[in-house]
C-alpha positions in Angstrom: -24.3 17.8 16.7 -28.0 19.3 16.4 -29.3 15.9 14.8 -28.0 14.0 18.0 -28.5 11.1 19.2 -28.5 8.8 15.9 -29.0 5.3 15.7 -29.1 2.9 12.9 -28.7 -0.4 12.2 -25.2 -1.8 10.8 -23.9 -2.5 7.3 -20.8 -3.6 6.4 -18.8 -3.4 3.0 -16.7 -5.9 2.8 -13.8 -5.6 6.6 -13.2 -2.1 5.7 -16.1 -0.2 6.1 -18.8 -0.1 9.0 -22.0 2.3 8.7 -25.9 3.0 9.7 -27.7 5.4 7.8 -29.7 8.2 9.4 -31.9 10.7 8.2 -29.9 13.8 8.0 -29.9 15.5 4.6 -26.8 17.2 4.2 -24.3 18.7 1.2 -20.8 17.3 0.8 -18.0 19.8 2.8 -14.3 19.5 2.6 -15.1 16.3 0.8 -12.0 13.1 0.6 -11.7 10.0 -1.0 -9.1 8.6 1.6 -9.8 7.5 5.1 -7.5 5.7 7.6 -8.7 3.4 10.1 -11.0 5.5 13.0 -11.7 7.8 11.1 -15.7 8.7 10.8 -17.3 10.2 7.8 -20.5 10.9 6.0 -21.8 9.9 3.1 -24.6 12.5 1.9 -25.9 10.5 -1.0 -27.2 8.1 1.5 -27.0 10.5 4.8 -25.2 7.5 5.9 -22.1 7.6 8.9 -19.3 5.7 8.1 -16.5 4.2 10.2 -13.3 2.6 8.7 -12.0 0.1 10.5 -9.0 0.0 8.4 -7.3 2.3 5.6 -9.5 3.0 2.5 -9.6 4.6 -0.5 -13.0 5.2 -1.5 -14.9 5.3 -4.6 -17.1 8.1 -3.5 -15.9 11.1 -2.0 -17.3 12.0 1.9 -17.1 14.7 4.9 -14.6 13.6 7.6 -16.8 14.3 10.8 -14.5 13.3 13.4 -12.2 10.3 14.7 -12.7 7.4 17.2 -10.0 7.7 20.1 -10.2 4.4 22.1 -10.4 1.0 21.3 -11.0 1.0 17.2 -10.8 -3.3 16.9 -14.3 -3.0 18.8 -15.8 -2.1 15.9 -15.0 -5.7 14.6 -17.5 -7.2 17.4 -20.0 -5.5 15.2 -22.5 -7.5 13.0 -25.0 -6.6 10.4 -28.5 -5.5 11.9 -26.8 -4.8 15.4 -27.6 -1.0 16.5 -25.4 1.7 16.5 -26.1 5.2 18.7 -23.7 8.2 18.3 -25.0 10.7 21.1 -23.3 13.6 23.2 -21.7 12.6 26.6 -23.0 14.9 29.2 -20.5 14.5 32.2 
């Protein structure tokens, strides 16, 4: 929450995966392989935040930060290079 806002551009891996990478330099914490589709994690060996748009088993273990609540499928409107901000709503 202290490194709010981030923004990146997008990457995907293959229609599983959607990230940006970001300059946080962080340790692995309660680190999984597995992630179902919302779920948001990161990826310290790239400081890299990661949303699965659909169930995954990874090859590289992550920290589960948190969970989208509404409207997941948006995340298929997303294309390489488009920008991505994760900041704190103040209302």
């Amino acid at each position: 929450m202290r490194s709010l806002p981030l923004e990146g551009h997008a990457h995907l891996l293959g229609q599983s995966i959607l990230y940006f990478e970001t300059s946080i330099d962080s340790g692995i914490e309660r680190s999984r392989s597995e992630f179902k589709k919302g779920d948001v994690a990161f990826l310290p060996s790239t400081g890299s935040v990661c949303f699965f748009m659909k169930d995954v088993a990874s090859a590289k273990t992550m920290t589960p930060i948190g969970k989208l609540g509404d409207n997941i499928d948006a995340l298929n409107d997303v294309k390489s290079g488009d920008v991505l901000c994760i900041y704190e709503d103040a209302t």
